[in-house]
C-alpha positions as CSV (number, residue, x, y, z in Angstrom):
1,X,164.9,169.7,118.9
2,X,167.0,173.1,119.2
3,X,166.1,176.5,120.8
4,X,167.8,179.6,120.7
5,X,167.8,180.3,124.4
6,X,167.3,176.5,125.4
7,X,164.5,174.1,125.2
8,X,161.0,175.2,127.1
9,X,160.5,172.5,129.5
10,X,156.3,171.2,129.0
11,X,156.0,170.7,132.7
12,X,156.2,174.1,134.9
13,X,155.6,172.5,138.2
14,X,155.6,169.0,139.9
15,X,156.7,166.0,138.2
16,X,158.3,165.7,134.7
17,X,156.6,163.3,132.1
18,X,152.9,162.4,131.4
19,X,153.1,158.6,131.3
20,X,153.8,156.6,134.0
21,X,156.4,154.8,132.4
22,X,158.8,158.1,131.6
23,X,157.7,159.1,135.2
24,X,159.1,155.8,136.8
25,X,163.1,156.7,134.9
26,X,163.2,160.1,136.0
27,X,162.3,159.0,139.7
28,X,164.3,156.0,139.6
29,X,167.0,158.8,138.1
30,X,166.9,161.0,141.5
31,X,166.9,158.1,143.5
32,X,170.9,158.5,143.7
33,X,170.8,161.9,144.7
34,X,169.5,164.5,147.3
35,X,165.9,166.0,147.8
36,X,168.2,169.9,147.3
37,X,169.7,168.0,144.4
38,X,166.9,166.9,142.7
39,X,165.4,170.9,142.9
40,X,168.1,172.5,141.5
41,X,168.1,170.3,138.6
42,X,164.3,170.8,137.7
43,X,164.7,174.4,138.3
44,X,167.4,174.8,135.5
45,X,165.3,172.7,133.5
46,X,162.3,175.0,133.6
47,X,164.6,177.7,133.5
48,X,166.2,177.2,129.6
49,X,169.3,175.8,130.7
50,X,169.0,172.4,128.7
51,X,170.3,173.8,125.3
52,X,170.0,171.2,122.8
53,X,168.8,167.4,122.5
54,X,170.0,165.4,119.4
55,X,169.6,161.4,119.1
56,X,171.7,158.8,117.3
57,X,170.1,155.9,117.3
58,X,170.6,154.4,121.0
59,X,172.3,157.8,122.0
60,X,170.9,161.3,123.0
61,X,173.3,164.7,123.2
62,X,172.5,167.4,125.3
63,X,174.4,170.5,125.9
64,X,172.9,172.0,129.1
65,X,174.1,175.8,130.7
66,X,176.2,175.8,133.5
67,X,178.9,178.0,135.6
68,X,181.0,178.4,132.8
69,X,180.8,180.2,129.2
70,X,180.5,176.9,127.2
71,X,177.7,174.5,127.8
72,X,178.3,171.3,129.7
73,X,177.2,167.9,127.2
74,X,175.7,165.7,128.4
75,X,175.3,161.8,126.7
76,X,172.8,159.0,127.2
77,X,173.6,155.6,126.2
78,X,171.0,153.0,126.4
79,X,171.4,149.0,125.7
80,X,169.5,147.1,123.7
81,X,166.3,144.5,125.0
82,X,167.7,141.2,126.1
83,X,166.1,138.2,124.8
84,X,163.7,137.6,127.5
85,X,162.4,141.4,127.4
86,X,162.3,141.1,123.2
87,X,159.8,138.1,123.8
88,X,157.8,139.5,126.1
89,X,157.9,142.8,124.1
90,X,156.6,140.9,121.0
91,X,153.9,139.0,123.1
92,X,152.7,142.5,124.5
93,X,152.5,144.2,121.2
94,X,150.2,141.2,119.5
95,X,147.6,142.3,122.2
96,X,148.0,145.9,121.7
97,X,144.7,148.1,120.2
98,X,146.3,149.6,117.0
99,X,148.7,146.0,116.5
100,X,152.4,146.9,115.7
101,X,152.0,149.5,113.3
102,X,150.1,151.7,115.8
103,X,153.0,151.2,118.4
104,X,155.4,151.9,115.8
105,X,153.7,155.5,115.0
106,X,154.0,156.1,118.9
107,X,150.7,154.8,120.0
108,X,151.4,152.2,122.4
109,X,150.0,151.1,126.2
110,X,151.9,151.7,129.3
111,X,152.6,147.9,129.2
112,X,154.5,148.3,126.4
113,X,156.3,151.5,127.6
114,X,157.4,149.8,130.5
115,X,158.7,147.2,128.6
116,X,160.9,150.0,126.8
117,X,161.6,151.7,129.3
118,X,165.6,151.7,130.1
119,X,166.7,150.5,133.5
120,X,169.0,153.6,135.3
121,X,170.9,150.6,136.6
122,X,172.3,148.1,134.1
123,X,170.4,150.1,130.5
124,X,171.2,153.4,131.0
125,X,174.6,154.8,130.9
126,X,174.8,158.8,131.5
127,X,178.6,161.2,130.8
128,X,179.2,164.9,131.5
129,X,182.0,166.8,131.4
130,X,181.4,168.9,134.6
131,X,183.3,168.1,137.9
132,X,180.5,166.1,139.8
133,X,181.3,162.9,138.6
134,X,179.7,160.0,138.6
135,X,176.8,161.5,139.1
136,X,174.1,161.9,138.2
137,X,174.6,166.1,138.2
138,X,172.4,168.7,137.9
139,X,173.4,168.5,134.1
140,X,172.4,165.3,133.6
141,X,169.6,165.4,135.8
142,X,168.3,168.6,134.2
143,X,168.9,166.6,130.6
144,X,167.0,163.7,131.4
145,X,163.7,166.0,132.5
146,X,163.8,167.5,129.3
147,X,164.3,164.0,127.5
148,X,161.4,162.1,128.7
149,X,158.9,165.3,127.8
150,X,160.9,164.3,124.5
151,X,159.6,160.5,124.8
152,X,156.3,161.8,125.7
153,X,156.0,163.8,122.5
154,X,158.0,161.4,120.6
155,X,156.9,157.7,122.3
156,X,157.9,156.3,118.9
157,X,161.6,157.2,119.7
158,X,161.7,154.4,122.2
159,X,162.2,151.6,119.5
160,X,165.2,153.0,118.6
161,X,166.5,153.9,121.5
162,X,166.4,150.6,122.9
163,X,168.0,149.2,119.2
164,X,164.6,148.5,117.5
165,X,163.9,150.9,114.4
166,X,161.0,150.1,112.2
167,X,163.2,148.0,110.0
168,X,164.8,145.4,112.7
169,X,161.6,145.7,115.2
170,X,161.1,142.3,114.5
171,X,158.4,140.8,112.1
172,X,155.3,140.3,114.6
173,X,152.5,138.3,113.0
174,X,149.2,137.5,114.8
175,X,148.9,134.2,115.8
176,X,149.2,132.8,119.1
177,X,151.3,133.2,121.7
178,X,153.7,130.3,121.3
179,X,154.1,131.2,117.4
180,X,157.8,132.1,116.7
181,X,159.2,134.3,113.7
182,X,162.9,133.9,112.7
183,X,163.2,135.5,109.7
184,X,166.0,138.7,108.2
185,X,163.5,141.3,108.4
186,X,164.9,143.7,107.0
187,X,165.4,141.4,103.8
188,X,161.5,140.6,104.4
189,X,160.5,143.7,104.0
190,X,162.7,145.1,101.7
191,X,164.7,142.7,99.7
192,X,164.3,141.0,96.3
193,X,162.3,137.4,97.5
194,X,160.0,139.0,100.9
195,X,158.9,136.2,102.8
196,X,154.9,135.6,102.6
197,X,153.1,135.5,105.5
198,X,151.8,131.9,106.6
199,X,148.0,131.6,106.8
200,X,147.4,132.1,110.8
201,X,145.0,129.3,112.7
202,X,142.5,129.8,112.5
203,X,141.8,131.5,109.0
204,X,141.4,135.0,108.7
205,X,138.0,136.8,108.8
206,X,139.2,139.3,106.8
207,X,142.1,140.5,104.8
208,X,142.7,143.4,107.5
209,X,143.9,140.2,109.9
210,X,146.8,139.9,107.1
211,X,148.3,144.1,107.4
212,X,150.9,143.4,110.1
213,X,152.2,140.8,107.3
214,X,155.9,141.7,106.1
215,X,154.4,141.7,102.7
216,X,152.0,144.6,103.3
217,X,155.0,147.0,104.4
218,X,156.8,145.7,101.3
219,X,154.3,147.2,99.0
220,X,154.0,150.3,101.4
221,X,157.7,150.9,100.0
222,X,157.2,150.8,97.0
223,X,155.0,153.5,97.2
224,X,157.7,156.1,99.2
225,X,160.8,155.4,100.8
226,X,159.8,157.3,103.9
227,X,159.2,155.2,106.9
228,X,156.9,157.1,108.3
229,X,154.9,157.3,105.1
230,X,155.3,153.9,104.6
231,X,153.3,153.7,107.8
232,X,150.3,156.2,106.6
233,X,150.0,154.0,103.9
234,X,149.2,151.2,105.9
235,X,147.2,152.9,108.4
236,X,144.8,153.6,105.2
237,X,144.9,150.5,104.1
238,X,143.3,149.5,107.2
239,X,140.7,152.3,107.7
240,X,139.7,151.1,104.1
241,X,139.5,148.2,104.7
242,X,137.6,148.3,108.1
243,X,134.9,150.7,106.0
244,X,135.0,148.1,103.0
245,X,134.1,145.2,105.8
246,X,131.2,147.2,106.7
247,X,129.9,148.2,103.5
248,X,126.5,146.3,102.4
249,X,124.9,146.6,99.5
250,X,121.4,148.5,99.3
């Protein structure tokens, strides 16, 4: 995500972010500094000074204009979910509309979101190089306005920024909420001997109850080795299943 003269901020007045979830960091963010503070930074964002924004698994790099002739980088740090956060992350995303697949592609509920969502104090650790240190600066500030547009855009980003990428999210069957799964998943989906999904109680209506099953992805795969792919394939896997469900004979 790279502009010649700096990255276009979305949002050219008011408050940066459309979900209520990126909304809460960034204010959370200016809690720890001034109401001048918080201006200037949101007026160097909308004016092209946030350069760059490259991400690393749980890092993001930005290089953002300042007073002198090389940019100022910034970095973001974020920790991983704690245990108690990871259940309740996998309990929220068994209820979710489009099941974990959809909330891997980005299409996930605020619930959810806010359950990503990086704590400024305690999951979120921010660096620049300028003088005005700890912070947070107008660099960093500027950065992080630009970054959650990014999340916005990019909601999928949020796994892995939080140390859950579509291989080590976790392997979420439906079931109840009680139902535990301790299993390698990344040797589920992709090693030699996958682990088959248990039968869930009670049975399933249909075979479309069984796509969120580490088997399913396996054979996604084996068709391409993109992930993201690998997730189109499953997505039409369900809408042809959900036709073949309705289909009656004439």
């Amino acid at each position: 995500m790279n502009g010649g003269r700096g990255i276009r901020a979305r949002a050219r007045a008011g408050a940066f972010g459309g979900h209520m979830w990126s909304r809460r960091w960034t204010s959370d963010l200016e809690s720890g500094v001034t109401r001048g503070e918080a201006y200037l930074a949101r007026k160097a964002a909308r004016a092209d000074k946030v350069l760059s924004l490259e991400h690393a698994g749980r890092s993001v790099r930005c290089d953002v204009d300042g007073s002198r002739p090389e940019p100022f980088t910034v970095e973001f740090t974020f920790a991983p979910l704690d245990a108690a956060d990871s259940d309740a992350l996998r309990t929220a995303l068994r209820r979710e509309e489009g099941g974990v697949l959809g909330a891997l592609a980005g299409n996930f509920s605020d619930t959810v979101g806010f359950l990503l969502l990086p704590a400024v104090h305690g999951d979120t650790a921010y660096s620049c190089r300028c003088a005005v240190q700890p912070g947070p600066c107008l660099h960093v500030l500027a950065a992080a306005y630009i970054m959650v547009e990014w999340w916005d855009a990019r909601p999928d980003v949020m796994f892995a920024l939080r140390g859950l990428s579509a291989e080590h999210l976790g392997a979420v069957l439906r079931g109840g909420d009680d139902d535990e799964v301790s299993v390698d998943v990344e040797e589920a989906l992709w090693g030699t001997e996958p682990v088959l999904p248990t039968v869930p109680s009670p049975e399933p209506a249909g075979l479309e109850d069984l796509l969120d099953a580490p088997v399913t992805r396996r054979l996604a795969a084996a068709t391409t080795n993109d992930p993201l792919e690998q997730l189109r394939v499953v997505a039409d896997l369900e809408d042809f299943l959900d036709a073949f469900g309705r289909y009656r004979p004439r």
